[in-house]
KEKE-3310 file (N, C-alpha, C; in steps of 0.2 Angstrom, whole numbers, plus 5000, padded with zeros to 4 digits):
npx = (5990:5994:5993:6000:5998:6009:6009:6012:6025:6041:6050:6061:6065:6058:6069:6080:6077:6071:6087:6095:6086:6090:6105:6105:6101:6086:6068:6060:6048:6050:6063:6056:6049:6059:6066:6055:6051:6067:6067:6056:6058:6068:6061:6057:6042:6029:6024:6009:6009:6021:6019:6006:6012:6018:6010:6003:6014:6013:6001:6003:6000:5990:5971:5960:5944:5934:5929:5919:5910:5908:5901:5889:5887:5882:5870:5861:5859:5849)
npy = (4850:4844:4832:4820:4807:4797:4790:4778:4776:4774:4758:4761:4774:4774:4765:4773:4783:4778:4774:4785:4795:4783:4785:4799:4795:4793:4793:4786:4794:4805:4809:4813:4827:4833:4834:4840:4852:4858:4861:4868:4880:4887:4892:4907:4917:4924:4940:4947:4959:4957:4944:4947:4957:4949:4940:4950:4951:4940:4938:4949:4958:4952:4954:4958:4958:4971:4971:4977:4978:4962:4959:4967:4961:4948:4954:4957:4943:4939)
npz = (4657:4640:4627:4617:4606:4593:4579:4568:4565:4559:4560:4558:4566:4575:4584:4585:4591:4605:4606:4608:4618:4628:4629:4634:4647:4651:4648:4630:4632:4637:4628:4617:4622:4625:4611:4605:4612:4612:4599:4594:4603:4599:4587:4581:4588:4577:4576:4573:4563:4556:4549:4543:4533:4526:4520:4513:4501:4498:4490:4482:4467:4465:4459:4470:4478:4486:4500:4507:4494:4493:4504:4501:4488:4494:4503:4491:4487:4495)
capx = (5995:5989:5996:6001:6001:6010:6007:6013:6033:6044:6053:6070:6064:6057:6074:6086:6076:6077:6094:6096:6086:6096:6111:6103:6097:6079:6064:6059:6043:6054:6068:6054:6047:6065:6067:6050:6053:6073:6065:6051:6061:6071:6058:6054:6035:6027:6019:6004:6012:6025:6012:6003:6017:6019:6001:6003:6019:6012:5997:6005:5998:5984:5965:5957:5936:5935:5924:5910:5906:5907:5896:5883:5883:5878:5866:5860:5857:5844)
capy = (4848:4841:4822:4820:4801:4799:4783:4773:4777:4770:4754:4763:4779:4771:4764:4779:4787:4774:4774:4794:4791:4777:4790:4805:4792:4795:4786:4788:4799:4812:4812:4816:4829:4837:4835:4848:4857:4862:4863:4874:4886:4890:4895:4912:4919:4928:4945:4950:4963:4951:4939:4952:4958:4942:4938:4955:4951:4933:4941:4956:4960:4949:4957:4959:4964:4975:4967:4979:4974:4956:4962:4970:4956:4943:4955:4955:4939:4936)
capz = (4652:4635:4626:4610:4603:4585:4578:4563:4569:4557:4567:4563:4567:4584:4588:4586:4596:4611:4609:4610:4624:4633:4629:4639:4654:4651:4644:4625:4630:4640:4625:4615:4624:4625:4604:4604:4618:4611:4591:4595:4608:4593:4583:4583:4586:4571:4577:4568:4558:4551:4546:4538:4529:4523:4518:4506:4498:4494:4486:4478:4461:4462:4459:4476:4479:4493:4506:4506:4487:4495:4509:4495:4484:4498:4503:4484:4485:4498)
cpx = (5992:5996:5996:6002:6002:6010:6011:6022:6034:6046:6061:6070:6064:6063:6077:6085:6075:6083:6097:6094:6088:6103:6110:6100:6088:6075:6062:6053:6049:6059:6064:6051:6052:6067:6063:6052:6060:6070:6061:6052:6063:6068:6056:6046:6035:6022:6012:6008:6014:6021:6010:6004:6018:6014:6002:6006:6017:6005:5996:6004:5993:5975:5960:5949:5937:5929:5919:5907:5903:5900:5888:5881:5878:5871:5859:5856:5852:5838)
cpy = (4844:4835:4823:4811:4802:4792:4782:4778:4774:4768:4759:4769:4777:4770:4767:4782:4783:4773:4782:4793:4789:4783:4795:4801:4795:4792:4791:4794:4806:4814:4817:4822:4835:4841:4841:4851:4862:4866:4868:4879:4890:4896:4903:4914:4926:4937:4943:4954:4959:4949:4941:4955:4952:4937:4942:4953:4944:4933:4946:4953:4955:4954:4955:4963:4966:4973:4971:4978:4966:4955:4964:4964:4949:4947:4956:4947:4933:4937)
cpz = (4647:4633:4619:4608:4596:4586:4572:4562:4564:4560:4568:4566:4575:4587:4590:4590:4603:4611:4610:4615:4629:4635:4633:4645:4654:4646:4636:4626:4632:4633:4619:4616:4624:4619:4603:4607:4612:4603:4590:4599:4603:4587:4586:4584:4581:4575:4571:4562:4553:4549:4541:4532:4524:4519:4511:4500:4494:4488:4481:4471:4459:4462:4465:4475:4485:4494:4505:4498:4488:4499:4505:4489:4487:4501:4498:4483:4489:4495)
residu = (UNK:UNK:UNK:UNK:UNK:UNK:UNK:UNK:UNK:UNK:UNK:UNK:UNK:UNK:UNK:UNK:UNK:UNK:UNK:UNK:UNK:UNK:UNK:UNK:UNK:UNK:UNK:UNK:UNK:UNK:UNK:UNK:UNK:UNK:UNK:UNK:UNK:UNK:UNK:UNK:UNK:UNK:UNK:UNK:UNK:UNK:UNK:UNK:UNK:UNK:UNK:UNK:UNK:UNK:UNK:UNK:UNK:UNK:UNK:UNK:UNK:UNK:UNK:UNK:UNK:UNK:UNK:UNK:UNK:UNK:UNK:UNK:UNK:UNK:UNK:UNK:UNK:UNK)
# end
């Protein structure tokens, strides 16, 4: 199992979440542990594809070199 410390908490930040906490019977590390736990459940995982998809679309209609010119120029340059 891997640890996470997060540091420079703001104080009222720090509080609410002891008193969230106190209100679910359980110590401040556990409620945080719950907070990611529930918030990252949620989230979906991205395939490849997706991603990929979404790689294109954020680059569409920009000028792209095709790797092997990339490839040929690095070896050009030894």
């Amino acid at each position: 199992m891997g640890s996470l410390s997060v540091r420079n908490l703001d104080d009222d930040l720090l509080a609410k979440l002891k008193r969230r906490a106190a209100r679910h019977g359980r110590s401040a590390e556990a409620e945080v542990r719950d907070i990611l736990r529930l918030t990252l459940s949620s989230e979906a995982d991205i395939n490849f594809d997706t991603l990929a998809a979404q790689l294109r679309a954020l680059t569409a209609g920009r000028h792209h070199t095709p790797a092997e010119d990339l490839v040929q120029e690095g070896r050009d340059e030894r």
